[in-house]
VEXDREN-2710 file (C-alpha; in Angstrom, 1 decimal):
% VEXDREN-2710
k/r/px/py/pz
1/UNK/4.3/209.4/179.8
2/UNK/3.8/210.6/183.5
3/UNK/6.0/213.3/184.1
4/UNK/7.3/212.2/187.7
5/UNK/8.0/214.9/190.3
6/UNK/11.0/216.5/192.0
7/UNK/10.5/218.8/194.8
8/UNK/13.7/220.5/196.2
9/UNK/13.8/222.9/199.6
10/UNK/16.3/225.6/199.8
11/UNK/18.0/226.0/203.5
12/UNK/19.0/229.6/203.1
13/UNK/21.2/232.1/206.1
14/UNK/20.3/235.5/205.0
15/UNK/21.7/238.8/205.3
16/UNK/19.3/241.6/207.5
17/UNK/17.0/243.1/205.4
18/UNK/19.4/242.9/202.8
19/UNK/17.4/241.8/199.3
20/UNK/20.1/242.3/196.8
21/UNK/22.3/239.7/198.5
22/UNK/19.6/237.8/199.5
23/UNK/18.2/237.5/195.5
24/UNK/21.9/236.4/194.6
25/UNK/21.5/233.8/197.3
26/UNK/18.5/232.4/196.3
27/UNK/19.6/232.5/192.5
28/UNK/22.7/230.4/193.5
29/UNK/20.0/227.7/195.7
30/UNK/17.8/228.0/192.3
31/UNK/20.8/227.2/190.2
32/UNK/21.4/224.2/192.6
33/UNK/18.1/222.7/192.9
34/UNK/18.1/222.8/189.1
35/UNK/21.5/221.2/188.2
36/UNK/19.7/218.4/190.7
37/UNK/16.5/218.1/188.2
38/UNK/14.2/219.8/190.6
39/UNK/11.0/221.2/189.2
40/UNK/10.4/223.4/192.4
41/UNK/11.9/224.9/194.9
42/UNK/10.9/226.2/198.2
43/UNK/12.6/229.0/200.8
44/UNK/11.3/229.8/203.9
45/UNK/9.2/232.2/205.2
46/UNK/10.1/235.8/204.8
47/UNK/13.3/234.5/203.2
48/UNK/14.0/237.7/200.8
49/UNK/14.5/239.4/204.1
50/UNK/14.9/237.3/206.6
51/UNK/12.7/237.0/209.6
52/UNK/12.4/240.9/210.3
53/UNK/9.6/241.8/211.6
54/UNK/10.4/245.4/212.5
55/UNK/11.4/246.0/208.9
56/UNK/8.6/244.5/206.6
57/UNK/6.9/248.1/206.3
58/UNK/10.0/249.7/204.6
59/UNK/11.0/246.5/202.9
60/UNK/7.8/245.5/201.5
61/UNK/7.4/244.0/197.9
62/UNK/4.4/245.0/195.8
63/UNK/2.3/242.4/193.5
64/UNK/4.9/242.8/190.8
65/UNK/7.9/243.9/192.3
66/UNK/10.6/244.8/189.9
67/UNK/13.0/243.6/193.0
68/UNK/11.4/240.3/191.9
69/UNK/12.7/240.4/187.8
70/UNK/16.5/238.7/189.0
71/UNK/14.7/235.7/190.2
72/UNK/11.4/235.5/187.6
73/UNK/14.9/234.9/185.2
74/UNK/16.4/232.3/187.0
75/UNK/13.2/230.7/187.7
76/UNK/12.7/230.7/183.5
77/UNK/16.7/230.1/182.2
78/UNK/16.4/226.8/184.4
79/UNK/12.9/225.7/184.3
80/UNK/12.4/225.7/188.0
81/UNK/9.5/227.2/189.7
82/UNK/10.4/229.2/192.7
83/UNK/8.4/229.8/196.0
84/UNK/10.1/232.8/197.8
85/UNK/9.2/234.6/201.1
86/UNK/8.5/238.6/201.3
87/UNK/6.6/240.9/203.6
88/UNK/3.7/242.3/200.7
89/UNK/1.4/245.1/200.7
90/UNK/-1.6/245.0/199.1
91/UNK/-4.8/247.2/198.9
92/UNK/-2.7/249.2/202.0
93/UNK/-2.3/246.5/204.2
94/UNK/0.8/244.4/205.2
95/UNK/0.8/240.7/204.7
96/UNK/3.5/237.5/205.0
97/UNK/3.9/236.4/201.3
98/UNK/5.0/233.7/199.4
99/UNK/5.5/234.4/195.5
100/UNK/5.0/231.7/192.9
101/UNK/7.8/232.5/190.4
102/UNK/7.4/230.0/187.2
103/UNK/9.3/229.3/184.5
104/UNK/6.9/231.0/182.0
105/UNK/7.4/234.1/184.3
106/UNK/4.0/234.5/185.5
107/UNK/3.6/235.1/189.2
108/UNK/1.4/234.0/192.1
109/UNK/1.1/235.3/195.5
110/UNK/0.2/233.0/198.7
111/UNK/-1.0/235.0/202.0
112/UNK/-0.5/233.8/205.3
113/UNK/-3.7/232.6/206.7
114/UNK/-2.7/231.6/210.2
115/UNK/-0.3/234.4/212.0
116/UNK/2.3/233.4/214.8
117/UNK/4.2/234.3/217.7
118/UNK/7.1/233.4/219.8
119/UNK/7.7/233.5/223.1
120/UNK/10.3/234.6/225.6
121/UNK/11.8/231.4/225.9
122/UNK/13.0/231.7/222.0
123/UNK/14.8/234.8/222.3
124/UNK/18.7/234.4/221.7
125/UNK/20.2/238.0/221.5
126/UNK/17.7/239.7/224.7
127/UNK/14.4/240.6/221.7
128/UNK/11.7/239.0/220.7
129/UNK/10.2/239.7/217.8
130/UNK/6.8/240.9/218.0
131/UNK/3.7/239.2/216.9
132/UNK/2.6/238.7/213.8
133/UNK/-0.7/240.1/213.9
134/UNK/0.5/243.3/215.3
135/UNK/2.3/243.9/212.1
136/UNK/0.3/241.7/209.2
137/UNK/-2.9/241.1/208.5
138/UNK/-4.2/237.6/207.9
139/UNK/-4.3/236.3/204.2
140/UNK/-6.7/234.1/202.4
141/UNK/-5.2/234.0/198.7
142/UNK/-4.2/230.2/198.2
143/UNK/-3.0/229.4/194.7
144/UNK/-2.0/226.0/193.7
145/UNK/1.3/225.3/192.4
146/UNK/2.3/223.1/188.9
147/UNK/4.5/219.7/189.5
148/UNK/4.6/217.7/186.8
149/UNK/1.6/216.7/185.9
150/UNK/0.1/217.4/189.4
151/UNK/-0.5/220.2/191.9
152/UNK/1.1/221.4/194.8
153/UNK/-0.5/223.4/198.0
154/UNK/1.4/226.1/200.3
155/UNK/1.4/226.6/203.6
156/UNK/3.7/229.4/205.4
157/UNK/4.8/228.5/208.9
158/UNK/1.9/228.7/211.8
159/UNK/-0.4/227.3/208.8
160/UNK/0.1/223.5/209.3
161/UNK/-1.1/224.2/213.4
162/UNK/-4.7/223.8/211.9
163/UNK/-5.2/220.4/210.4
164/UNK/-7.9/221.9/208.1
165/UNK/-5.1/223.6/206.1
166/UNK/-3.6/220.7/204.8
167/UNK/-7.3/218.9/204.5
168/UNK/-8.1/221.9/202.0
169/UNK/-5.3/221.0/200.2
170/UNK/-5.9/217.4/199.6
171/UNK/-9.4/218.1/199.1
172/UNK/-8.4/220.5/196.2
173/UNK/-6.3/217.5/194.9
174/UNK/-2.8/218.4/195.6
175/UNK/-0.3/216.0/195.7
176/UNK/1.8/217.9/197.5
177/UNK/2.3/219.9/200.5
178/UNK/5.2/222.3/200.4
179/UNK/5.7/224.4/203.7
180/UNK/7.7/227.7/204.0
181/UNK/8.4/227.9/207.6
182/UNK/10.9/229.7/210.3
183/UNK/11.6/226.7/212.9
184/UNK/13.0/227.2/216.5
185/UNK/15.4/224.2/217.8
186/UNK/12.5/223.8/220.3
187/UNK/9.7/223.5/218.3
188/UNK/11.3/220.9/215.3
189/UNK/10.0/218.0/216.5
190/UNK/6.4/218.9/216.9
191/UNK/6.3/220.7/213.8
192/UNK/8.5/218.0/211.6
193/UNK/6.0/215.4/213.3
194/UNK/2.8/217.1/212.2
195/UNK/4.1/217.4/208.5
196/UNK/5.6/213.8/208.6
197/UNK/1.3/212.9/209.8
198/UNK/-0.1/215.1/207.2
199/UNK/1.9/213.2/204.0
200/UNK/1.0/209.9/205.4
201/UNK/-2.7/211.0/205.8
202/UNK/-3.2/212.9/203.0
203/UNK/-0.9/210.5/200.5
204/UNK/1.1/213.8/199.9
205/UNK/4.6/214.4/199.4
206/UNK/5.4/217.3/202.1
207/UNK/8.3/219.5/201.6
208/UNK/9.7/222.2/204.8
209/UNK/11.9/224.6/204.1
210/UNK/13.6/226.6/207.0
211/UNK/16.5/228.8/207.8
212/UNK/20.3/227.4/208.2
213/UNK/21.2/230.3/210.6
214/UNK/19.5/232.7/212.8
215/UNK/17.4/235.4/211.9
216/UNK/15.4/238.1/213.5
217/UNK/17.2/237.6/216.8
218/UNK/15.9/234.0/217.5
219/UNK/17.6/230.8/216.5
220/UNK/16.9/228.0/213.5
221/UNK/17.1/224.6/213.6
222/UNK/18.2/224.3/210.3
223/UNK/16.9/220.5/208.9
224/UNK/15.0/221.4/205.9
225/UNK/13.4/218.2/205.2
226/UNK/10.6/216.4/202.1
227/UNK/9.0/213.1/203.9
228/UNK/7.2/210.9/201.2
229/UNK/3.1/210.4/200.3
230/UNK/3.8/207.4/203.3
231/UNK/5.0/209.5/206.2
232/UNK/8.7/208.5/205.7
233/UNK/11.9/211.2/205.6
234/UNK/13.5/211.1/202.5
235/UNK/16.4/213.6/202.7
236/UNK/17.2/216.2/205.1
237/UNK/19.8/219.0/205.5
238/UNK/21.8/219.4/208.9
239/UNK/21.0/222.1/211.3
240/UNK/23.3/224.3/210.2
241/UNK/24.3/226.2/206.9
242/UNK/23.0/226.9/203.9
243/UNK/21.9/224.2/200.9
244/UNK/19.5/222.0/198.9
245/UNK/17.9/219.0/199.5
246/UNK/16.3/217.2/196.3
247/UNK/13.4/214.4/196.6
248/UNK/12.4/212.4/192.9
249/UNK/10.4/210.3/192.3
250/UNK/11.9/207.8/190.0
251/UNK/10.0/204.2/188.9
252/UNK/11.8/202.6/191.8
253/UNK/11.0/205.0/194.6
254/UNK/12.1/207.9/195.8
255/UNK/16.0/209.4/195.6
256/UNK/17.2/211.8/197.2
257/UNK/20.2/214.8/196.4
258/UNK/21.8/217.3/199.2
259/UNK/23.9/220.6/198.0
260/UNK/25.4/222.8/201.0
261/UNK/26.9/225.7/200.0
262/UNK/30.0/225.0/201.8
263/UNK/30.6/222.0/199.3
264/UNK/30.0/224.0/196.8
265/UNK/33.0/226.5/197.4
266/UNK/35.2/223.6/199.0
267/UNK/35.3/221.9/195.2
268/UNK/35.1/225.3/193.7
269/UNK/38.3/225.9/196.1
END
């Protein structure tokens, strides 16, 4: 029997450099996505500290991080892989990370391979962050993920700009794409556009995951969104706030499942 696929993204708001309220936070999303039968789930990009630039020296994680043994046990008590953001140092050198945290509690590390920048028209509180590449180095480790009885690809933020990225992917046989990104209200649409292309061209199901508030002094757009193997949005979170969206795959299509966290504590209320 084909074991079908559910792909959730977590929408998270987190605290400044914080990590011990940011693990609770993503244990809580994990706890979510699970309850909605979600086999992975995806934050965005630096989410275990949020988009702080200026503190990914002090706060970086190591290979295997015992900051990372609170969410290696969620990831196993609910049978849900997680894909979590962290600045990482390796061999001496700083890189953007995402960590592949599955159930069986082995872990994965993705590398950035395609650093960013924003410019002055982001900022929101007078700062822009500063490059990437004047803090990280570019990455080339690329693991693939398990869903079901396929494989995922990752891609952190500037990554989908190059077309070849998602190509590789494909190529490697992925079935789906799942993108850990920091969006800017002004750059949504081309970036949810170019992920919406890449699923219909590559037959993948394509999963972005981004921030619900803002974070290293620029905005978010929120609207953590999976579009299906044709191109087409299945579910999608608002702007604002943090939550989960679900996507399955069920005999007669795809269905969809949103959690927000302020639902949560309304019923809990």
């Amino acid at each position: 029997m084909t074991l079908r696929r559910s792909i959730s993204v977590a929408q998270t708001c987190p605290i400044k450099g914080d990590i011990d309220r940011n693990v609770e936070a993503h244990v809580r999303l994990a706890d979510l996505a699970a309850g909605e039968g979600a086999q992975v789930v995806v934050f965005p990009e630096l989410s275990l500290t949020g988009y702080e630039i200026e503190l990914a020296g002090r706060l970086a994680f190591g290979e295997d991080d015992a900051r990372l043994s609170r969410l290696l046990d969620a990831a196993a008590s609910r049978s849900i892989t997680m894909i979590v953001g962290a600045p990482v140092r390796l061999d001496g050198r700083l890189y953007l990370g995402a960590f592949v945290l599955c159930p069986d509690r082995t872990i994965a590390l993705y590398t950035k391979h395609r650093l960013g920048a924003f410019g002055d028209s982001a900022r929101v509180d007078g700062v822009v962050p500063p490059a990437e590449a004047t803090v990280f180095a570019a990455g080339d480790r690329n693991p693939l993920v398990r869903l079901g009885d396929t494989t995922a690809a990752i891609a952190i933020c500037a990554d989908i700009g190059a077309p070849a990225h998602p190509q590789r992917a494909a190529d490697r046989g992925a079935a789906a794409y799942l993108a850990s990104m920091f969006v800017i209200p002004s750059d949504f649409d081309a970036d949810s556009g170019r992920l919406a292309r890449y699923a219909a061209q590559h037959s993948m199901v394509v999963a972005l995951a981004n921030y619900g508030c803002p974070t290293g002094g620029l905005a978010s757009a929120g609207r953590s969104a999976v579009w299906s193997p044709r191109g087409e949005l299945i579910v999608q979170l608002p702007p604002g706030g943090g939550g989960v969206a679900v996507a399955t795959e069920t005999p007669d299509g795809w269905r969809s499942a949103t959690v927000m966290l302020s639902d949560v504590r309304a019923a809990s209320g």
